[in-house]
LUMLUM-338932 format. One record per residue: residue in one letter; x, y, z of N, C-alpha, C in turn. Coordinates in steps of 0.001 Angstrom, whole numbers, plus 500000, padded with zeros to 6 digits. Layout:
N
AXYZXYZXYZ ...
***
This chain:
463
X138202606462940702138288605065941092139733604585940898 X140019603756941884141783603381941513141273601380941040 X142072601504940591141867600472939325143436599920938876 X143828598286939205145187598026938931144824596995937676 X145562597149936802145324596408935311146603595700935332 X146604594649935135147621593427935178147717593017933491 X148919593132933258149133593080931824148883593677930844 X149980594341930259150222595561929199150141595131927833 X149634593979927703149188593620925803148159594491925422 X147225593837924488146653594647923602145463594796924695 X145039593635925023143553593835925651144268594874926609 X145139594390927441145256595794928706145607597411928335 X146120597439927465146485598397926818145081599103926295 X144263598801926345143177599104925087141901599698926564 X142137598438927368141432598563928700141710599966929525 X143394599765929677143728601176930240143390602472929285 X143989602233928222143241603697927406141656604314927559 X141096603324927540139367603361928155139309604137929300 X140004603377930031139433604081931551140272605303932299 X141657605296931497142175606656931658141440607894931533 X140496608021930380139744608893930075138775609511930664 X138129608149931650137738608737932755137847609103933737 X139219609377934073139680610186935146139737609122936268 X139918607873935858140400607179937219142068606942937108 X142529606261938748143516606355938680144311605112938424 X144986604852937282145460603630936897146673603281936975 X147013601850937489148113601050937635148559600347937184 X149176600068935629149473598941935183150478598148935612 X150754596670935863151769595834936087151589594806934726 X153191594917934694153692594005933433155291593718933636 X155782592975933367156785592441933675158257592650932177 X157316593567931325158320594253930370158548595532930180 X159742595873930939159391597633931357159592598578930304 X159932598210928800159702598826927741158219599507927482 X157516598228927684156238598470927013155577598880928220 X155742598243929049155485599897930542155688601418929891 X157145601577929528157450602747929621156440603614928497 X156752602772927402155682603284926131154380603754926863 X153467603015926947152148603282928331151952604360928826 X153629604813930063153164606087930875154031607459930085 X154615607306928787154446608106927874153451608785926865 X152755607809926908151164608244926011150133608464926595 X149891607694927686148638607733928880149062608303930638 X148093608593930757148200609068932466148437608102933369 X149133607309933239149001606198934113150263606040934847 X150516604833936164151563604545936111151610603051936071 X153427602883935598153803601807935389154320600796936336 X153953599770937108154984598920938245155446597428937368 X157020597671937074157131596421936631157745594964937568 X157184594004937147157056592726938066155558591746937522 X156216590775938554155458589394938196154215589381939036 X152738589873938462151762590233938922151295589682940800 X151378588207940254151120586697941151151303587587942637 X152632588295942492153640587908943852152443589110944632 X152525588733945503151698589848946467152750591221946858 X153822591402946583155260592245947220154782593003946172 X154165592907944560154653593782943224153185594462943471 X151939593841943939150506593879943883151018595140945523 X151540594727946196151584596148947520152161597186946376 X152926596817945916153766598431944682152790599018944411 X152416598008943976151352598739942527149644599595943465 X149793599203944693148935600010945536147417599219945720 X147241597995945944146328597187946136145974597084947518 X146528597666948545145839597688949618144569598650949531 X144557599593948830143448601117948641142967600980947320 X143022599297946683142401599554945246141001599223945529 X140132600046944442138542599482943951138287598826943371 X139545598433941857139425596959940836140317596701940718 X140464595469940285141862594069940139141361594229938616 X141845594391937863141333593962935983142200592918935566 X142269591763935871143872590830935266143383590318934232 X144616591477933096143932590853931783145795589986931152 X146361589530931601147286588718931542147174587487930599 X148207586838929325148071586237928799147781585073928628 X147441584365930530147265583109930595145982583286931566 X145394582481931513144009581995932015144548581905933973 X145631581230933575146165580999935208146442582029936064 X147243583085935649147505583931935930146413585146936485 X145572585124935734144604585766935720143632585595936983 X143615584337937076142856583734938545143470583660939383 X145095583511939605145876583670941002145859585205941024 X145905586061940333145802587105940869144458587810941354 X143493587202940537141982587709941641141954587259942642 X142215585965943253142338585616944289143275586277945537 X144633586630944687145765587265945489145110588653946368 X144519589253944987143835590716945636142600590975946082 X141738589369946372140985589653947067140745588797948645 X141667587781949031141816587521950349142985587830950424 X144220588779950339144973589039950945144839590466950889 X144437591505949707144331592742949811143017592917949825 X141985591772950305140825593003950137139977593841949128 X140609594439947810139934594451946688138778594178946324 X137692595357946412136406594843946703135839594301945249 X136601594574944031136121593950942562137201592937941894 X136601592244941278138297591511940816137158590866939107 X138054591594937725137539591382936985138891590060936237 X138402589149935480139658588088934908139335588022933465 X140253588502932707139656587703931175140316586583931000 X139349585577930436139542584147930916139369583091929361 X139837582911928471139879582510927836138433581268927256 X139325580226928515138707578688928487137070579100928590 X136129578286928087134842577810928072134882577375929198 X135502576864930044135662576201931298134638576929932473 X135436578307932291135261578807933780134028580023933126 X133037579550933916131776580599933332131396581579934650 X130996582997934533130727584341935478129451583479936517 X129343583153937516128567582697938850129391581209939215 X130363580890938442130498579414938803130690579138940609 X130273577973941077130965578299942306132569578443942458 X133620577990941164134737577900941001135256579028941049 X134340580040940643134704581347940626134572582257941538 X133896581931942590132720582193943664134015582797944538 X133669583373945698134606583927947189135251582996947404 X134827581985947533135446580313948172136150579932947264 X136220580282945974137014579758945098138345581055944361 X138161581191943220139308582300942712138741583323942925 X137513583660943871136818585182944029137366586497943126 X136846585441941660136579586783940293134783586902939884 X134573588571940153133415588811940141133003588666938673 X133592589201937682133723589544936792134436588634935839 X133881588132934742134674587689933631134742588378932140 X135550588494931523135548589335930224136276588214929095 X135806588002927961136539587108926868136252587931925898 X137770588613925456137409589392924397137254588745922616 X137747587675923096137690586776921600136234586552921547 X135151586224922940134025585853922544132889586954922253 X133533588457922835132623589463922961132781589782921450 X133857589876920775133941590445919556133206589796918297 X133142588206918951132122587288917999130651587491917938 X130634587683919122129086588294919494128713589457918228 X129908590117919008129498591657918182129320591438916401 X130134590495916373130241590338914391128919589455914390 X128214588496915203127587587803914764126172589155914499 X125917589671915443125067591063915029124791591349913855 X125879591776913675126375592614912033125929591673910793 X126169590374911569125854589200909978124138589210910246 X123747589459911424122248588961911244121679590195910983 X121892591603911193121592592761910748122333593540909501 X122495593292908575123772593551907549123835594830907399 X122816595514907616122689596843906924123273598053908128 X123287597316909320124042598262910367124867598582910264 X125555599627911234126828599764911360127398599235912660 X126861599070913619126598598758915168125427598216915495 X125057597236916376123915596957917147124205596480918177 X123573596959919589123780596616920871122473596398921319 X122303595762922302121316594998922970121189596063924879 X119836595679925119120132596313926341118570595291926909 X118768595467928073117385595056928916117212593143928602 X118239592361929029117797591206928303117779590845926873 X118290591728926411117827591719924941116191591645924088 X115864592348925279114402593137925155114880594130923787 X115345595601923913115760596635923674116937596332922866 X116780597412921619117797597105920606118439598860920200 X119893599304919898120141600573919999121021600122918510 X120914600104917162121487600207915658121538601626914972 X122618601206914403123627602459914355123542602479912327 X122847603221912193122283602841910214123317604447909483 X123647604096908217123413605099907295122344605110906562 X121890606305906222120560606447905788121122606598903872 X120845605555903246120998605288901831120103606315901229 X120675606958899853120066607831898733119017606778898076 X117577607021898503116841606284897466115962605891898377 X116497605800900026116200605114901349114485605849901332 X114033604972902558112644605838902431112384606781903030 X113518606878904201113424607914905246114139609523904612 X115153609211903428116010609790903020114661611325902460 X114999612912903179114056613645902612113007614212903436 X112889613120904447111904613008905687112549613782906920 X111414614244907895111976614519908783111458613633909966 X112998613431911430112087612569911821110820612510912679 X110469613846912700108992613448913156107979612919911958 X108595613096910900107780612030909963107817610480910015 X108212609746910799108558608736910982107774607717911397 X106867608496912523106347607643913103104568607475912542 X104486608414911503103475608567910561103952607541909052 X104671607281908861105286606626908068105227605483907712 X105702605138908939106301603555909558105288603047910831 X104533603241910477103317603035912126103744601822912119 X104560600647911504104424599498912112105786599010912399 X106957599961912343108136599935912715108361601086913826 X107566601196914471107939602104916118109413601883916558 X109680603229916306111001603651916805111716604808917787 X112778604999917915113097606522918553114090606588917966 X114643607662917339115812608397916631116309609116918140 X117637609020918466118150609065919315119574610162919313 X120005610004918166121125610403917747121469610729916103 X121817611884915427121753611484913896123027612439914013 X123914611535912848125358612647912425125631612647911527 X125968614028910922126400614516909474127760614665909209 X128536614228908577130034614496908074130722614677909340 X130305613203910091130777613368911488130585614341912699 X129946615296912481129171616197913416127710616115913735 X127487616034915310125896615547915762125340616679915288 X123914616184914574122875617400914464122122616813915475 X121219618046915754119997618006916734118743617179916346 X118457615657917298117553615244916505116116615455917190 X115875616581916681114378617133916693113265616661915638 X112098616747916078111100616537915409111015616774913629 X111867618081913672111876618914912094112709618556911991 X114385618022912125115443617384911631115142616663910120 X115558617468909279115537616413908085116645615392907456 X116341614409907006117112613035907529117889613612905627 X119266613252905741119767613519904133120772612089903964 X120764611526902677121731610380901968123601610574902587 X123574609837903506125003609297904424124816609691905842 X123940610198906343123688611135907676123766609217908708 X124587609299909684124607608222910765123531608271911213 X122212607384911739121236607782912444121107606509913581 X121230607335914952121081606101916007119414605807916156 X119179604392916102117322604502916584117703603299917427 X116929603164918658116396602674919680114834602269919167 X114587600572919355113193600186919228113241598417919660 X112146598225920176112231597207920420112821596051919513 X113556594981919871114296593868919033113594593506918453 X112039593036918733111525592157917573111256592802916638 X111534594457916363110794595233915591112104595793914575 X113429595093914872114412595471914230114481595504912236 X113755594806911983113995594020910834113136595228910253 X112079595316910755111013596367910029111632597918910093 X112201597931910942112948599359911362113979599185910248 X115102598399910085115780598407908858115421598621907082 X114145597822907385113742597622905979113619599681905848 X112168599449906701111922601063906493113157601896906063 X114560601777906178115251603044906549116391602429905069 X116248600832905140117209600568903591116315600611902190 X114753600038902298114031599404901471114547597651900862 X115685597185902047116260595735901526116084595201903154 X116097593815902701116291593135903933116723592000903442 X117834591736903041118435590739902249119597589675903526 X119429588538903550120195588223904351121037587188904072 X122466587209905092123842586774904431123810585772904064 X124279585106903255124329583772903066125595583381901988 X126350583749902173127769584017901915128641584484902750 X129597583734903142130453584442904402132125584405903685 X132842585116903915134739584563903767135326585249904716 X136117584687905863137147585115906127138527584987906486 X139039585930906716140282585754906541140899585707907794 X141438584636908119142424584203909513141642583402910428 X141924582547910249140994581138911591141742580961912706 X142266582295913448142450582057914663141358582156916039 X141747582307917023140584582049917859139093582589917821 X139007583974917076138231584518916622137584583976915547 X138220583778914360137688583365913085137092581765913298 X137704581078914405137010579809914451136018579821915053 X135846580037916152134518581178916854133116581775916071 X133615582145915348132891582978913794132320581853913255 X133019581280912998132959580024912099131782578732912252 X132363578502913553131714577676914647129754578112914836 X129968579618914534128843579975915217127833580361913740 X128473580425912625127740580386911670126981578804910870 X127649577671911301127062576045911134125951576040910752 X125409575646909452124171575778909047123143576933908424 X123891578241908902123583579319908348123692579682907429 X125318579423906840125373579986905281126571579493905085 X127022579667903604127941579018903217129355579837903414 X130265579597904055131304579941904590132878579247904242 X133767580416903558134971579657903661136284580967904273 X136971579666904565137919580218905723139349580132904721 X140150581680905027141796581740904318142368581551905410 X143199580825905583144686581025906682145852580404906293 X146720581032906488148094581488906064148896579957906857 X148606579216908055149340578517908748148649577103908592 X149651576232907828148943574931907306148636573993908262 X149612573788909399149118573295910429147909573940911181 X147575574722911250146343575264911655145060575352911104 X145853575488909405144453574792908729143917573202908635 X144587572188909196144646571309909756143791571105910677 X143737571486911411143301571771912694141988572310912940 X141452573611911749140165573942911116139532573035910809 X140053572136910114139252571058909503139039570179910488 X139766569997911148138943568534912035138370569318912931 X138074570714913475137117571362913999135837571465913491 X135705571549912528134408572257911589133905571383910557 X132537571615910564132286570517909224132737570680908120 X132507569120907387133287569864905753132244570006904934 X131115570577905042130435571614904545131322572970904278 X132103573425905219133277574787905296134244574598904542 X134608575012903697135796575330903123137197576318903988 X138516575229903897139053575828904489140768575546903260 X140805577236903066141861577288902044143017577493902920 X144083577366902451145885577849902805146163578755902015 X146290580191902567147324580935901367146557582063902015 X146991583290901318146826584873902426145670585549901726 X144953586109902904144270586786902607143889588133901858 X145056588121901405145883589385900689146088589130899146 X146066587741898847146252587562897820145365587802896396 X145657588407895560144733588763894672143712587698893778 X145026586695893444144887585401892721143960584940893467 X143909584602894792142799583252895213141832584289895750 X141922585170895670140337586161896490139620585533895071 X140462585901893871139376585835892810138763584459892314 X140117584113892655139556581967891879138298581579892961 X138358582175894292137370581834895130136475582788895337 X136075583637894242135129584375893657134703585480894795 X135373586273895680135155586756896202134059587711896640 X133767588460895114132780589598894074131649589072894372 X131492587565894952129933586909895188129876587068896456 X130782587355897462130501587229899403129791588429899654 X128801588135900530127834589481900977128463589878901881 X129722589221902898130212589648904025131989588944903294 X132826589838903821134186589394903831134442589863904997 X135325589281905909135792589354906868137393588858907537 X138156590023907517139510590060907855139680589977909218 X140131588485909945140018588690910910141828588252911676 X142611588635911109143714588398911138144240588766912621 X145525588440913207146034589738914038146584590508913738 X146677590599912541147977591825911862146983592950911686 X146649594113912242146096594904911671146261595213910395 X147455595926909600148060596296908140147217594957907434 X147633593983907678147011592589906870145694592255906823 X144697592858907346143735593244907849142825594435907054 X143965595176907239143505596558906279143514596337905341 X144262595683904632144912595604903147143895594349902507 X143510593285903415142754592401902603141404592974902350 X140606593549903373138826593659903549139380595084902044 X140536595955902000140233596880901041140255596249899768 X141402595589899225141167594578898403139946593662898155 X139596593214898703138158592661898709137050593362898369 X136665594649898835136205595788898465136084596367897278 X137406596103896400137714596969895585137614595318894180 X137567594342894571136780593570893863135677592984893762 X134383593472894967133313593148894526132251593045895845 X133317592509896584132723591708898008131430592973898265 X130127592337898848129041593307899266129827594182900368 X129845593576901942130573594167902682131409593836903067 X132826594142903586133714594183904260133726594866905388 X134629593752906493135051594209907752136643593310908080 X136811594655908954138183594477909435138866594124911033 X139294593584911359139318593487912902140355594386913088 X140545595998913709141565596470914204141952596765915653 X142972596285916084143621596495917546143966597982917590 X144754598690916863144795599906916950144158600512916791 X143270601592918014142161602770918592142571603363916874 X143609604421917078143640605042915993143704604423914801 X144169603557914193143707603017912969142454602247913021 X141234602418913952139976601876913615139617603199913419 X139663603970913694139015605145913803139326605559912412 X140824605746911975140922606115910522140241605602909459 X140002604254909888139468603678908579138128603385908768 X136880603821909832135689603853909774134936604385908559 X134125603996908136133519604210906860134879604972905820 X135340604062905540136325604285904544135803603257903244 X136727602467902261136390601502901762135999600349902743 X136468600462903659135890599086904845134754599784905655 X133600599168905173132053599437906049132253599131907415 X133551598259908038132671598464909597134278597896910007 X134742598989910430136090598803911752135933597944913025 X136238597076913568135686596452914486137176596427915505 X136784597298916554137729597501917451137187596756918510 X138441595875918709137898594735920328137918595446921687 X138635596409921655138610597101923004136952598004923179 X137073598384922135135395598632922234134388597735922407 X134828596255921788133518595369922672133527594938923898 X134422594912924487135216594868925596134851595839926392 X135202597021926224134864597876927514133290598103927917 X132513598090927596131066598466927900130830597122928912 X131259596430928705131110595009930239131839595788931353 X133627595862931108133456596800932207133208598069933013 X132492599268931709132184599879932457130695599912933182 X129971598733932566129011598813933622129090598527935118 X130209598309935319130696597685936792131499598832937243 X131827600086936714132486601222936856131399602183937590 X130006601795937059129079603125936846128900602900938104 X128403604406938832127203604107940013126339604250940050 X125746604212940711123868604003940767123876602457940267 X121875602269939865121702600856939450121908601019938313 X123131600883937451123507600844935995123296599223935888 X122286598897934729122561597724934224123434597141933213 X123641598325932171124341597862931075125119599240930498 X126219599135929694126609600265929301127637599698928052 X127499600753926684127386600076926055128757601767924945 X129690601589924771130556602806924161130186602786922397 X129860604038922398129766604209920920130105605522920336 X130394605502919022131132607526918441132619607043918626 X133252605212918597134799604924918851135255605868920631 X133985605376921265134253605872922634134090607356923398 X133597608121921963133005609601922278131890609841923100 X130857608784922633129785608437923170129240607564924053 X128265607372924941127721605826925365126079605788925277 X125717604984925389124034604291925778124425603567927322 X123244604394927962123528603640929325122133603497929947 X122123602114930402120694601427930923120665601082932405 X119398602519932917120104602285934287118375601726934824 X118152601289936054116892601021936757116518601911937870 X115197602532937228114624603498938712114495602431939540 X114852603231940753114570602624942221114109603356942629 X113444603052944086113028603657945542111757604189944959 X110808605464945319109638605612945128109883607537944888 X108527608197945274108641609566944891109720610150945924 X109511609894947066110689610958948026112324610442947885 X112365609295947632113840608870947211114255609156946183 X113822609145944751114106608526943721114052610198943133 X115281610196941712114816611129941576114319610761939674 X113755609953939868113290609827938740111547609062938895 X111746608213939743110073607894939860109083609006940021 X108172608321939797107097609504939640106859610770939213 X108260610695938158108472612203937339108307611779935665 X107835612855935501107504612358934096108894613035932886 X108944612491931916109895612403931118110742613783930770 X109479614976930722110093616078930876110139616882931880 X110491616218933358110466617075934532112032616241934851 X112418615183934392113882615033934422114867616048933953 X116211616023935161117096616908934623118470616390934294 X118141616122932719118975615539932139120475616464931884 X121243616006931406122507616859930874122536617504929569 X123304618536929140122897618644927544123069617883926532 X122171617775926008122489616753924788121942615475924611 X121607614925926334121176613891926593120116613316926056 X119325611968926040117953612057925921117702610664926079 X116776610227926707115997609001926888115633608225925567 X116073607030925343115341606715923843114251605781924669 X114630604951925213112916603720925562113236603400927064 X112229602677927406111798602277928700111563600866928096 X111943600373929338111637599103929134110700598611930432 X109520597966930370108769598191931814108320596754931648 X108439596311932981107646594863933485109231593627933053 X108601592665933352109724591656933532109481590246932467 X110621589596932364110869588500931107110013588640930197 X108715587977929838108406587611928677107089588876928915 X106408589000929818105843590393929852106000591631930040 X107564591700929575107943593341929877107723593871928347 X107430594997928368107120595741926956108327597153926566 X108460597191925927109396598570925211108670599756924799 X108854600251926081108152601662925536108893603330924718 X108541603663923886109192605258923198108548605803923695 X109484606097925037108435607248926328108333608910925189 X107058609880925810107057611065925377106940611835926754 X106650613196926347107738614252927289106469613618928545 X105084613800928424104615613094929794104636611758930460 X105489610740929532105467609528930105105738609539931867 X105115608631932582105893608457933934106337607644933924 X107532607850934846108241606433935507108116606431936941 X108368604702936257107832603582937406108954603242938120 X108269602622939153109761601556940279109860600405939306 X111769600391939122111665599327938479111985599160936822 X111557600349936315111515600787935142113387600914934489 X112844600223933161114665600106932727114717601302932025 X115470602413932064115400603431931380116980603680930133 X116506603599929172117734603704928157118094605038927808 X119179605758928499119642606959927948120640606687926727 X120630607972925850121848608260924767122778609663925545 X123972609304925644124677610503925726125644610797924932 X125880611571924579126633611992923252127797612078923580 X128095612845924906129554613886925516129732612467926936 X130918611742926706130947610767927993131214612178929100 X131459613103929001131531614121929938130375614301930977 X129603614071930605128348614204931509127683612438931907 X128435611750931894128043610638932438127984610210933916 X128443611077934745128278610993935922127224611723936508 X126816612915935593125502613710936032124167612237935582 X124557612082934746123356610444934345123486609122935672 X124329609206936163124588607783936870123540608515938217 X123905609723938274123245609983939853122064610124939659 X121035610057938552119839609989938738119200608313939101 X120297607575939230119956606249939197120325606027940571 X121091606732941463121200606573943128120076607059943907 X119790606341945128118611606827945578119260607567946736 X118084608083947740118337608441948546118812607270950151 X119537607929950788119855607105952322118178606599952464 X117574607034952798115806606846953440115826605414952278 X116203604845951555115570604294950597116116602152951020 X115210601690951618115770600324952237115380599246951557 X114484599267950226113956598359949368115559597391948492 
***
């Protein structure tokens, strides 16, 4: 797929690293040819430097023969003259914008053909809130993603020494837990996937992915922690667009106080937020006020700085005086990755919440959702049978007459629609239906294109 990415900051930078990997062909434009150059030194890409807007830099950069516009550019404005640019003057059959403002929401008519014709919107400040708000309402995860409406739930657990599952194998599970129905999907040991078979025995730190319906999350946790304790203590560190966000979205939930370093801004916190919130001045780094503001009592600390290093250095500090969990917000791929289950329980890389929006708009077939996990080794991808038995190559086949890839495996089905669709843990004879949401795990993104084509139908197929 050729694909032109407008702006070389962090989000684009993070965007292009994503999709380099999959072997499409990428174009960045940025108007600082340093940080161009850095780019097509580390990644496969190339660099066109210039002022996105102009339609002369958008012919460079090869937008007459592109498949996506991605303008992830530092201004909201920018971002929309150029979906527009590349799609009534070049044609560009996708045009994705990350868009800051609350303003402009994904169907608006503002956004519409007639208007800045952006199909696509991405806010990585709001996806990453999302993602933390998860984590606060599930504490014991490491990850949780949503699929099918938020029918379908895919949490990412360590299995605790003492745990109940800890000893078990997981075909003991479902004898166990008859009232927490689940699917074990994925389980990893000292960072290497074991095979999760029936006889797999589950051991104290082993990663274990389970797939089960959302309302059944809580019971699925308990089973696998023996706690279900929930937050009610929050701190973090940096109230910029993120942390106010955070902030904003915790109101009434629990008791929450905010560090930031910039007094005018803590200013500014305050006449945002109720004063129920505590909002201190001084760094999150600091030893003195972590402790006067009792840190050793927060069930969640949260570094949400832009400084990565400042970032690292507070949630470990925090850690290392008491705080239940810590998390860190890191921009750098490789330093989230280094410091995953380190003293900081949960690395939170924005390009990773970020990309699974766009690669569901990457995939082919009927992909509904797609969702990167393993720091991008891996994905969960939720695609919909179509067409019937002679089209389709999944209707009317039952679970083990699919020809999956290695490694692969179906965790649930999701069947029927809004409030009467049900979550099913298909077995090897389940059938599928027209219609049917089917949740794969793939381990190796290598074989993700052998997964997308079971979701294309045949030409004959006119439904």
């Amino acid at each position: 797929m050729k694909i032109i990415i407008l702006g070389a900051g962090r989000v684009g930078e993070s965007v292009a690293e994503s999709l380099v990997s999959e072997q499409n062909d990428i174009t960045v434009i940025d108007q600082d040819p340093h940080r161009l150059r850095q780019l097509e030194e580390r990644l496969d890409l190339r660099g066109v430097v210039g002022n996105g807007i102009q339609p002369s830099v958008l012919r460079e950069a090869g937008a007459r023969d592109a498949d996506m516009m991605i303008a992830c550019a530092a201004s909201d404005e920018s971002n929309l003259v150029v979906c527009k640019i590349a799609h009534d003057v070049f044609n560009v059959p996708t045009t994705v914008a990350r868009l800051r403002s609350p303003e402009f929401n994904e169907g608006d008519e503002l956004l519409g053909k007639s208007g800045f014709a952006v199909d696509n919107v991405i806010c990585p400040e709001e996806s990453v809130t999302k993602y933390i708000r998860q984590l606060i309402s599930f504490p014991e995860a490491l990850q949780v993603v949503e699929f099918s409406q938020q029918r379908a739930c895919l949490i990412v657990v360590r299995a605790s020494a003492g745990g109940a599952v800890v000893g078990h194998t997981i075909g003991e599970l479902k004898d166990r837990f008859p009232h927490a129905e689940m699917r074990v999907v994925a389980l990893y040991r000292l960072d290497t996937e074991m095979e999760a078979k029936p006889n797999t025995r589950i051991l104290p730190g082993d990663e274990i992915f389970v797939l089960a319906d959302v309302r059944k999350i809580r019971a699925v946790l308990s089973a696998i922690h023996n706690v279900d304790k929930p937050v009610q203590r929050v701190m973090i560190a940096g109230g910029g667009k993120v942390g106010l966000r955070l902030a904003r979205s915790l109101v009434g939930q629990c008791e929450v106080k905010i560090i930031e370093q910039d007094r005018e801004r803590c200013e500014y916190l305050a006449s945002q937020l109720p004063s129920s919130m505590l909002i201190l001045h001084g760094d999150g780094a600091d030893e003195d006020l972590l402790l006067e503001e009792n840190v050793g009592e927060m069930d969640m600390f949260l570094s949400l700085t832009s400084d990565d290093e400042d970032n690292i250095m507070s949630a470990m500090l925090a850690k290392r005086m008491g705080a239940n969990r810590v998390m860190a917000l890191i921009n750098r791929r490789a330093y989230a990755d280094m410091m995953q289950g380190s003293t900081i329980d949960i690395a939170i890389s924005p390009s990773q919440t970020v990309i699974g929006e766009l690669l569901a708009h990457l995939r082919r077939g009927d992909v509904a959702a797609v969702h990167s996990l393993r720091h991008g080794a891996a994905e969960a991808l939720e695609g919909i049978a179509r067409g019937d038995v002679k089209t389709s190559k999944l209707v009317g086949r039952r679970v083990e007459e699919i020809d999956l890839p290695p490694g692969a495996r179906i965790g649930a089905i999701v069947r029927g629609k809004d409030k009467a669709s049900e979550v099913l843990m298909p077995h090897h004879d389940t059938l599928i239906e027209t219609d049917d949401h089917i949740i794969i795990f793939i381990p190796n993104k290598r074989h993700v294109k052998e997964v997308e084509k079971l979701f294309t139908v045949s030409a004959t197929f006119f439904g």
